[in-house]
C-alpha atoms as one frame of an Amber mdcrd trajectory, in Angstrom:
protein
 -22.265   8.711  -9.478 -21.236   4.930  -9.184 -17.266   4.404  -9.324 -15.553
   0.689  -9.830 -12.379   0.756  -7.804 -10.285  -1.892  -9.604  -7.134  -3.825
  -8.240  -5.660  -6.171 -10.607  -2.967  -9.258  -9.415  -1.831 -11.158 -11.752
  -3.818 -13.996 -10.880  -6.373 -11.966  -8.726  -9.245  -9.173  -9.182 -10.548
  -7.299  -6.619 -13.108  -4.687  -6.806 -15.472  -2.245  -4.923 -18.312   0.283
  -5.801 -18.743   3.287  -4.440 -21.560   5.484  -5.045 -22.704   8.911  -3.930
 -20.726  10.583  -0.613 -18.206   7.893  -1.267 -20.358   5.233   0.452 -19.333
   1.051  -0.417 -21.961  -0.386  -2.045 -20.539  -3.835  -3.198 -17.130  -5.320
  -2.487 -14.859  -8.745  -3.414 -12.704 -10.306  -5.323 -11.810 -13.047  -7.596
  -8.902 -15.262  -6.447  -7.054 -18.055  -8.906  -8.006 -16.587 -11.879  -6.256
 -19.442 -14.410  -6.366 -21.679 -12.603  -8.093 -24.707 -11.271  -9.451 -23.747
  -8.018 -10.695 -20.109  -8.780 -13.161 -18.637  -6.665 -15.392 -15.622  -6.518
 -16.573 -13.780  -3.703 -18.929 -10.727  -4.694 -21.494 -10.023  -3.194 -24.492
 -12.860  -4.029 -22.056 -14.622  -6.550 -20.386 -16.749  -3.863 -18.367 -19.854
  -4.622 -16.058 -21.566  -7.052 -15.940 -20.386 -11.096 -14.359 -21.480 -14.721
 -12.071 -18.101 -14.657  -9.528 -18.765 -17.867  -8.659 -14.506 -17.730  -8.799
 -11.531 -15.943 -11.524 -10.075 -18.689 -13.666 -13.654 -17.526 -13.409 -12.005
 -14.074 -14.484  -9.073 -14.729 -17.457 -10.067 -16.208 -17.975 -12.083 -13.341
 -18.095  -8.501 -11.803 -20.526  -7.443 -13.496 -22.620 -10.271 -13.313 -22.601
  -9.866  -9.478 -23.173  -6.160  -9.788 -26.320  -7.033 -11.886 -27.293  -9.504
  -9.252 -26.966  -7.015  -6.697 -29.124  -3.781  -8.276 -26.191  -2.056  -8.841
 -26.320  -2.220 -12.713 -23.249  -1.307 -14.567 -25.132   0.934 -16.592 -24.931
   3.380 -13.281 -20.641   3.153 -13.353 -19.843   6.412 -14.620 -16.139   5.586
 -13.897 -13.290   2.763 -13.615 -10.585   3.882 -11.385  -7.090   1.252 -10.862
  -4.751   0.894  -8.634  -1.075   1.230 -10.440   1.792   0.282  -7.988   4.295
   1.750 -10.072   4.189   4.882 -11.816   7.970   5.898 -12.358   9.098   9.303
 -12.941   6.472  10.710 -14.942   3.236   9.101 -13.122   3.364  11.388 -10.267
  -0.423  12.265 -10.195  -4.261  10.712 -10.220  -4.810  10.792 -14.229  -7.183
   9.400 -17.117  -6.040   6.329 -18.937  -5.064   6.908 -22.100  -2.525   5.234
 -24.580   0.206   7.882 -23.514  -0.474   6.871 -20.028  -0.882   3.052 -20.631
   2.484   2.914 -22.441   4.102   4.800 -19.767   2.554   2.108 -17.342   3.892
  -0.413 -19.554   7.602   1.081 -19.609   7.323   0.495 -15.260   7.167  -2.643
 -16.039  11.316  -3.278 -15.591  10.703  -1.488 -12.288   7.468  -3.491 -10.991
   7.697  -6.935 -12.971   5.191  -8.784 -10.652   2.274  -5.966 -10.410   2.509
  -3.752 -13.786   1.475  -5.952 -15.849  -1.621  -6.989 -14.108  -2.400  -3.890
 -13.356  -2.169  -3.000 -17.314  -3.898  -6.304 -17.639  -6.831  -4.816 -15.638
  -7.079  -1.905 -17.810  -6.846  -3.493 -21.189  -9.371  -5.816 -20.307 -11.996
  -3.516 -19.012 -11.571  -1.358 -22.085 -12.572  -4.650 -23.974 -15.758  -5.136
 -21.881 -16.867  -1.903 -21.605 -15.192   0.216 -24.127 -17.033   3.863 -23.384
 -16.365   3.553 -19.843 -13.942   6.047 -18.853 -11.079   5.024 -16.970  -8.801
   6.420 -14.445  -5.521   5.774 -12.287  -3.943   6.179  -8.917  -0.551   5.300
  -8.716   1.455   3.893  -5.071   4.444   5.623  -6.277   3.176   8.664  -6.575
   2.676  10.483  -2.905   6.304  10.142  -2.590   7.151  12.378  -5.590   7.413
  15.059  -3.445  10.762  13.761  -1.453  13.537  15.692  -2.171  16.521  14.467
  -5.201  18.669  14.187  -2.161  16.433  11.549  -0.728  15.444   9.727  -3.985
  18.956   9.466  -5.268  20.842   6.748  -4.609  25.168   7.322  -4.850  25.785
   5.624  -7.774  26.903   6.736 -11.257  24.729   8.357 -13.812  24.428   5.714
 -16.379  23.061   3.378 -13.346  20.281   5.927 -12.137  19.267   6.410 -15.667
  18.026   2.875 -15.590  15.599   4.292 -12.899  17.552   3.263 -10.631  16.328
   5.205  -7.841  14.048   5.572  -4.865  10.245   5.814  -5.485   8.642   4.681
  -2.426   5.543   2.769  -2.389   1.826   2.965  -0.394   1.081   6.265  -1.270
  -2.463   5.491  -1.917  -2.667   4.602   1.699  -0.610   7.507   2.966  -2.776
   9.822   0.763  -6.022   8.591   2.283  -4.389   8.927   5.676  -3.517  12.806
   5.589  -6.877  12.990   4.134  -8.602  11.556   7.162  -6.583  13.134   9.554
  -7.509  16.178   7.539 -11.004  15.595   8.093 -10.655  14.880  11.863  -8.641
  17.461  12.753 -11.109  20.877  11.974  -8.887  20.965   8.354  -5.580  20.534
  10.159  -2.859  18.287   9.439   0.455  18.152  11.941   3.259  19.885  10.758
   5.870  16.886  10.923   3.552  13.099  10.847   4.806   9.919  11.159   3.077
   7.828   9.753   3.279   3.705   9.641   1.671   1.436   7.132   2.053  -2.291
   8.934   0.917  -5.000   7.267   2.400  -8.263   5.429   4.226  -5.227   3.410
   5.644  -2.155   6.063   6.641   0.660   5.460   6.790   4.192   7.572   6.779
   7.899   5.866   7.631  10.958   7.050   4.783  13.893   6.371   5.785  17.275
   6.085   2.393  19.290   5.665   0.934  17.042   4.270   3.584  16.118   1.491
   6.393  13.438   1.524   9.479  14.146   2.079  11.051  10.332   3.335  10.188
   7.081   3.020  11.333   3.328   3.821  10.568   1.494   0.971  13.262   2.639
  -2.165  13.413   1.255  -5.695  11.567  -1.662  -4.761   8.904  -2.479  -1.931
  11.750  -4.812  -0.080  13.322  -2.000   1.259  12.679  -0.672   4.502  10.968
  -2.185   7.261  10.928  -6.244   8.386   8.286  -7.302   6.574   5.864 -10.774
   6.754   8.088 -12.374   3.973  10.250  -9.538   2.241  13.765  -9.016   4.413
  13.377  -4.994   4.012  17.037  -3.093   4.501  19.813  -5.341   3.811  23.467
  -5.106   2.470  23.582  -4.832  -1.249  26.601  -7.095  -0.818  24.827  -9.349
   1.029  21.949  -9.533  -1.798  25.455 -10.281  -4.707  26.195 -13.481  -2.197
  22.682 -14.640  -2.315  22.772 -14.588  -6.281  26.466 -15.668  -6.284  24.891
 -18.703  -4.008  21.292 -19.409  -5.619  21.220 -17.321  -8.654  19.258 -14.147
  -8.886  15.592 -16.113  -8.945  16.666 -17.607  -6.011  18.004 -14.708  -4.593
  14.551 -13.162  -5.100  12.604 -15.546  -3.746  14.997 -16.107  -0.809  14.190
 -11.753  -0.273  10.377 -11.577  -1.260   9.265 -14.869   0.017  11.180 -16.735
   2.646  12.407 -13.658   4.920  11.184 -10.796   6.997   8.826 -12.825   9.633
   8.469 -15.861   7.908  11.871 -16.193   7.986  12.553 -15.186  11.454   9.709
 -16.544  13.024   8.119 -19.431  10.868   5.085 -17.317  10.058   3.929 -13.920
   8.263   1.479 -13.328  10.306   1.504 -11.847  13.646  -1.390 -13.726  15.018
   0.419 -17.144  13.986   3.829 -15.694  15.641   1.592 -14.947  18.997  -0.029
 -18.144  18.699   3.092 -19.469  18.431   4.941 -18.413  21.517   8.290 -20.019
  20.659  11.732 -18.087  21.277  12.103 -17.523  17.168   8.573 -15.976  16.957
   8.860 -13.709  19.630  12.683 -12.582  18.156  10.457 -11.710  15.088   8.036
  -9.625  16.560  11.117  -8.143  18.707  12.788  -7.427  14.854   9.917  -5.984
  13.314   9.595  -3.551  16.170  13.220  -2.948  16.237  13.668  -1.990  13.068
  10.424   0.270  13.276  11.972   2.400  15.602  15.315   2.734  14.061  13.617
   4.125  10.650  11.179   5.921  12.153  14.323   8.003  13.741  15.444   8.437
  10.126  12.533   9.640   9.231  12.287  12.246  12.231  15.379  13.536  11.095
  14.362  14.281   7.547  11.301  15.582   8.895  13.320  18.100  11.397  11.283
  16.981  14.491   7.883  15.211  15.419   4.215  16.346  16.145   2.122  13.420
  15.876   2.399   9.559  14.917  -0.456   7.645  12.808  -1.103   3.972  12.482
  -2.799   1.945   9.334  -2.729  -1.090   7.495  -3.632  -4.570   9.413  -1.093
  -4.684  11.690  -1.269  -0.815  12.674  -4.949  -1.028  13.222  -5.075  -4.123
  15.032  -1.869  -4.799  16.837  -1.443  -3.030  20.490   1.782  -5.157  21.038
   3.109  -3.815  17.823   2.077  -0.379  18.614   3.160  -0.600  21.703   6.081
  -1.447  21.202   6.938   1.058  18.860   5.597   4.085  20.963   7.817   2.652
  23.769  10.240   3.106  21.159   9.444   6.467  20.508   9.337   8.010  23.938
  12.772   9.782  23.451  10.986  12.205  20.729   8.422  13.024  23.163   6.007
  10.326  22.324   3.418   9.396  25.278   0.078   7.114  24.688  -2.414   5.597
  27.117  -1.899   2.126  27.568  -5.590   1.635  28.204  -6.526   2.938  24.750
  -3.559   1.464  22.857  -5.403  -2.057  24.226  -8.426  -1.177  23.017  -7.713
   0.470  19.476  -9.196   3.592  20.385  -8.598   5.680  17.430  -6.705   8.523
  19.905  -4.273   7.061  21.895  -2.459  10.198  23.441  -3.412  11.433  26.552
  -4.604  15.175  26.861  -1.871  17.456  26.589   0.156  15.339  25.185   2.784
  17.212  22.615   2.807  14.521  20.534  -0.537  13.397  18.841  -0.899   9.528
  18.208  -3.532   8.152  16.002  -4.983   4.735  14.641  -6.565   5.697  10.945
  -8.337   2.570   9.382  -6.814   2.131   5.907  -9.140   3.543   2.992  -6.814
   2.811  -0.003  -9.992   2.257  -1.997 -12.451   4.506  -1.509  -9.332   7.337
  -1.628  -8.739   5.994  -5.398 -12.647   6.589  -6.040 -12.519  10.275  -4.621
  -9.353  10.880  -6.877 -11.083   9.428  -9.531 -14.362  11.942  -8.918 -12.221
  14.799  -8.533 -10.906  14.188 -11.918 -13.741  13.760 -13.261 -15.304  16.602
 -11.518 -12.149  18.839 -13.082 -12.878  17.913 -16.399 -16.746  18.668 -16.432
């Protein structure tokens, strides 16, 4: 069984085939697709392309999967990543019209990745019409939080324009209970914290296995410091940046100019250490900071803490970072051993310790290929 993992931008493709036992077979992506200076990287097809759509890189998938002796004769699935899957998408499903129209009506709440995503879908159905296709949605681990934690206080007629917290990452906080699952003899902690760090942050708390708080609300700025999204700010704050620049500016100002860029001069951590002025080491200092302080929200809707996991780029790679924030987290009982921490051991507690801390490499796409079997597997 060959699955192609899809994950549509909307001016980027990137794929990966997986094939029996879950195992990578071919990986890349397509990058400026539109525009003058697109480039593929698949496999053998290496270099820069004429890429007017995303259907044009698709077939530039397929070309490479040709190239490669993985014919695409052998896909027996598509499977997508969805960021948003609003109230109804709660769960791994086939794509059908009912579900691509509910995709579509997300769009309001995820302007800048629905409609690639939907882009992906539509276009793959063109190329390779018989070829079922399935979805995973980032929204949709995070169905489980109670209304009291998705709700936001506001009236009625403004949370029925789904206005309302729906959390994001969930693919990669699905593939992490999974593999903490699978290295811990079938057992996952009672109460995990668990921290996705990367150029977008967020932290979740894990009640056996199921949701029950997140950072990230109606939007992925909420939350955390992020590379260039300002995460938790005043909602009057955000009226005097529209009053000021309008809301495009506003947005950009939020999404694109904040969080560590904004602090610092850079998104990314290695630039900040590279750095080593005053204003990048306050960034680092904020991103921690503000780690912390949500992760003791989270503790709190979690009613205690047995063990904390790590993912994403920053969480797998950072021992500052990490650091940091289980220095943070030595008031809830939170020890680690330095000596691992510096060498990204993948257990960083020492024995006995009565809270477990992990690192768990980020598997986003090979846990949107298992859903995708197991679906498949349900319906046979």
């Amino acid at each position: 069984m060959a699955v192609l993992v899809v994950n549509a931008g909307s001016s980027s493709v990137k794929v990966a085939i997986f094939g029996a036992g879950l195992r990578e077979v071919l990986a890349g992506r397509v990058t400026e697709i539109g525009g003058a200076r697109a480039r593929v990287e698949i496999g053998p097809l290496q270099g820069a392309r004429v890429v007017p759509d995303h259907a044009a890189a698709l077939a530039l998938c397929f070309e490479a999967m040709e190239e490669a002796g993985v014919p695409v004769a052998s896909l027996q699935a598509a499977a997508h990543r969805v960021v948003h899957g609003g109230a109804a998408l709660v769960a791994p499903c086939r794509v059908t019209g009912a579900v691509l129209a509910e995709v579509e009506a997300c769009v309001p709440l995820a302007p800048l990745h629905n409609p690639a995503n939907l882009t992906g879908m539509r276009a793959l159905a063109r190329l390779v019409p018989e070829l079922p296709q399935f979805a995973s949605f980032d929204t949709a681990f995070h169905a489980t939080n109670p209304e009291v934690a998705r709700r936001y206080a506001i009236p009625a007629e403004a949370e029925a324009m789904g206005l309302r917290r729906y959390g994001f990452h969930g693919i990669s906080y699905a593939s992490l209970v999974r593999k903490v699952q699978e290295t811990g003899s079938g057992q996952v902690p009672r109460r995990l914290l668990a921290f996705h760090l990367g150029n977008g942050a967020s932290a979740c708390g894990i009640v056996e296995g199921r949701s029950v708080a997140t950072t990230m609300g109606y939007s992925p700025l909420d939350g955390l410091t992020m590379g260039t999204r300002a995460g938790a700010i005043d909602g009057n704050a955000v009226l005097r940046l529209a009053e000021r620049h309008g809301v495009e500016g506003a947005a950009r100002i939020l999404n694109r100019e904040s969080g560590l860029l904004g602090l610092g001069g850079a998104s990314d951590m290695r630039e900040l250490a590279r750095a080593g002025t005053e204003e990048a080491r306050f960034a680092v200092e904020h991103f921690c900071y503000w780690a912390v302080r949500h992760a003791g929200s989270l503790i709190a809707a979690m009613g205690g803490l047995d063990a904390v996991a790590f993912t994403g780029g920053i969480g797998e790679n950072d021992a500052g970072v990490r650091g940091a924030i289980l220095q943070g987290l030595a008031y809830a009982g939170v020890r680690f051993d330095a000596a691992a921490n510096a060498a990204g051991a993948g257990v960083l507690h020492p024995e006995g310790a009565d809270v477990a801390v992990w690192i768990v490499a980020a598997e986003e796409e090979r846990q949107i290929a298992m859903e995708a079997m197991h679906l498949m597997a349900g319906e046979a």
